[in-house]
C-alpha positions as CSV (number, residue, x, y, z in Angstrom):
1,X,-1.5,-8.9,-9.0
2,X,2.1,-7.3,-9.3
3,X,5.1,-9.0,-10.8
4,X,8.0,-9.7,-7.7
5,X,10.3,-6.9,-10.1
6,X,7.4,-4.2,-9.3
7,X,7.2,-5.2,-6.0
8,X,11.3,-4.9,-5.4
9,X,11.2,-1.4,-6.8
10,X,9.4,-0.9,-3.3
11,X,11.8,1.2,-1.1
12,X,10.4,-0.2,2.7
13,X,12.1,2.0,5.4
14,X,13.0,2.5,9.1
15,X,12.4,5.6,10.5
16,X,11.9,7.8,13.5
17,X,8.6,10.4,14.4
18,X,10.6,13.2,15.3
19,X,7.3,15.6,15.4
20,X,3.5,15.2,15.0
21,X,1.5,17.7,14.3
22,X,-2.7,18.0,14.1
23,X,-3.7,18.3,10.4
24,X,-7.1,20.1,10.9
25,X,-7.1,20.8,6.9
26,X,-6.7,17.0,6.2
27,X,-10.9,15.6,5.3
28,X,-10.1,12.7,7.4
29,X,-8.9,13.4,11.0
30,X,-5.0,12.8,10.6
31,X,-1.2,13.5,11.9
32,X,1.3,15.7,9.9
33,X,4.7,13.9,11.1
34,X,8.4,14.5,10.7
35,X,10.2,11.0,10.2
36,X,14.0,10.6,10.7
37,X,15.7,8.1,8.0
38,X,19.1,8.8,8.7
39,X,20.8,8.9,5.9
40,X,17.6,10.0,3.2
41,X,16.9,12.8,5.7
42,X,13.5,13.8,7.4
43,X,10.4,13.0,5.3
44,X,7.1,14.0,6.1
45,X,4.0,11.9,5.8
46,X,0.6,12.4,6.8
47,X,-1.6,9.7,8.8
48,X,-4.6,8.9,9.6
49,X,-3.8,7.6,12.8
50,X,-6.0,9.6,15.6
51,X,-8.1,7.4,16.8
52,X,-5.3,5.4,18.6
53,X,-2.6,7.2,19.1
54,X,-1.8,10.7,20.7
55,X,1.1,13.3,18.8
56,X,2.8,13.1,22.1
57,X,3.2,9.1,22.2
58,X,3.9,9.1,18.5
59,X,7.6,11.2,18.6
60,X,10.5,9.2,19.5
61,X,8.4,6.0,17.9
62,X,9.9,4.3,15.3
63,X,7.9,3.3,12.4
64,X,8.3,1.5,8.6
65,X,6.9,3.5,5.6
66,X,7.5,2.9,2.1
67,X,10.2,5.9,0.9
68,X,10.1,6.3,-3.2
69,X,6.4,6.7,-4.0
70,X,7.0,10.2,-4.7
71,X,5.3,13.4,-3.2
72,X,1.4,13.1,-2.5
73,X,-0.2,16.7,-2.1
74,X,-3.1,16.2,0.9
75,X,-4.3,19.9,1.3
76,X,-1.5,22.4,1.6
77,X,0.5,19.6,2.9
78,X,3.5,17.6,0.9
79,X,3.3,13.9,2.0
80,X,7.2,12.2,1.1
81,X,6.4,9.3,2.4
82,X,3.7,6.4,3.5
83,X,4.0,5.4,6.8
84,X,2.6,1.9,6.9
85,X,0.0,-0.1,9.3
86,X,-2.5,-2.5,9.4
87,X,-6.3,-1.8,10.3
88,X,-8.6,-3.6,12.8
89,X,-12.1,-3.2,13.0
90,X,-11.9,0.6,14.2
91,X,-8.4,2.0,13.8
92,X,-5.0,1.9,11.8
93,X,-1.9,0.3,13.9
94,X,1.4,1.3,13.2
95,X,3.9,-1.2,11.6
96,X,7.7,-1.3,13.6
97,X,10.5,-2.9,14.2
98,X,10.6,-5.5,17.1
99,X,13.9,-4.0,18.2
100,X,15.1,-0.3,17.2
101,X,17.2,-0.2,14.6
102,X,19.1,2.5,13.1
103,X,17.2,5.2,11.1
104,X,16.9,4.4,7.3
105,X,17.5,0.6,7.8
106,X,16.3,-0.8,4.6
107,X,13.2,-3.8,5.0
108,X,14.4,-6.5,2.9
């Protein structure tokens, strides 16, 4: 268990998949993306999120990711970012907004 304080420290964001890339260096099969959050810039984040959905449905998409865990090297890759979902029994789905909202909205 975390104390409520750690868990406020948590920086939950709105953003925007502005690319997606194949990450064939990543162990699991997994995404490099570009995420828009406005006013903190583009982040990017690698997912493991292949089995579901395709690069092309993925930019334009808005998703929630957590923004101030640091940088997370996977491979040659610099991950800014964890993009957030919840898993069934076979795959990952993405966490988003009901409604868009602007990029960088904080999630209170």
């Amino acid at each position: 268990m975390i104390d409520f304080t750690t868990f406020e420290e948590l920086d939950f964001r709105v953003g925007t998949v502005v690319k997606a890339d194949d990450f064939p260096e990543a162990i699991k099969p997994a995404y490099q993306l570009q995420i828009d959050f406005g006013p903190l810039g583009i982040l990017n984040s690698s997912a493991q999120i292949t089995k579901r959905y395709k690069k092309e449905e993925l930019v334009g998409r808005q998703v929630i990711a957590v923004v101030n865990l640091g940088t997370k090297k996977i491979a040659h890759y610099k991950s800014q970012c964890l993009v957030l979902g919840a898993k069934d029994a076979n795959d990952v789905i993405l966490l988003a907004p009901e409604t868009e909202l602007p990029n960088g909205q904080q999630i209170l």
